[in-house]
C-alpha positions, -999 to 999 in steps of 0.1 A, spaced: -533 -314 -634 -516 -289 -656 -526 -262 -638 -512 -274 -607 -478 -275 -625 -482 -242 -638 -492 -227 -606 -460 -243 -591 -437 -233 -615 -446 -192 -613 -442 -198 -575 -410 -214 -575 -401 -184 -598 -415 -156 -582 -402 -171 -544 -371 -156 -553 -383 -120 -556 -378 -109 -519 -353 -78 -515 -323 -88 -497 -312 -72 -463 -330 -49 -442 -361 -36 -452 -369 7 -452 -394 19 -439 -420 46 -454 -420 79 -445 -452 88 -421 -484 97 -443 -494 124 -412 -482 149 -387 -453 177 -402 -432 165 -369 -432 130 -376 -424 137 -414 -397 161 -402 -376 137 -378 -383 112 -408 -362 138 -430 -338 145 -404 -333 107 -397 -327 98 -436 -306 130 -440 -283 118 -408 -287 79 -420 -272 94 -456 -243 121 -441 -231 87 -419 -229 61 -451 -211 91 -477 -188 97 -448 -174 59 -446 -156 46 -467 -172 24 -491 -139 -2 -495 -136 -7 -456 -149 -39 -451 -176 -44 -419 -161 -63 -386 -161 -102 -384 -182 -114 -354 -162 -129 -320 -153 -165 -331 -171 -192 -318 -149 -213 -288 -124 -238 -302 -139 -270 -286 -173 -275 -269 -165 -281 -230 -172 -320 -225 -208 -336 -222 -203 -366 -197 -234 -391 -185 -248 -391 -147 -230 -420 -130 -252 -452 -132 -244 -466 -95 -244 -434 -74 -211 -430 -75 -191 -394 -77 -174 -385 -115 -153 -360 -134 -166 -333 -146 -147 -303 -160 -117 -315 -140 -141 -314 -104 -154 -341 -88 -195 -339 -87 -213 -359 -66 -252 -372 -73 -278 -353 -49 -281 -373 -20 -318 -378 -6 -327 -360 24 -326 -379 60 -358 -373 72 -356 -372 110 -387 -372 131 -403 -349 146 -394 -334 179 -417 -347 207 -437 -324 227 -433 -317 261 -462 -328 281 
């Protein structure tokens, strides 16, 4: 029984080990072209962040709308309602007519 509560304490402890944001990746183990663009990449990545200012902060995200646009029920007798300031009417059923006769 201890050990179970040993075990679960290191884990609780080491869950919060993870690095934060977005992860880099390795540069490639073969080919001198991929290795080069990998260069050229980090070198372009690193020109771009000494280049900004580090004290401008990053742009919010659009705001989300106000209020949610209205959730109403279907009508329960069939009838026509409100909806977004348009009346809606309920699908009606089709009229089946029958078929044409043939001429004999």
């Amino acid at each position: 029984m201890t050990r179970i509560a040993v075990v679960v304490v290191i884990l609780a402890l080491v869950a919060g080990c993870a690095k934060v944001g977005t992860l880099d990746r390795p540069a490639p183990l073969f080919g001198e072209k991929a290795k080069a663009e990998y260069r050229a990449k980090k070198q372009a990545e690193a020109a771009a962040k000494a280049t900004k200012p580090s004290n401008e902060p990053e742009p919010l995200p659009e705001p989300l709308p106000a209020e949610p646009p209205p959730v109403t029920n279907p009508p329960v007798s069939g009838g026509s309602e409100k909806v977004n300031g348009q009346t809606v009417s309920p699908p009606s059923a089709p009229v089946l007519e029958p078929p044409p006769a043939e001429p004999q």
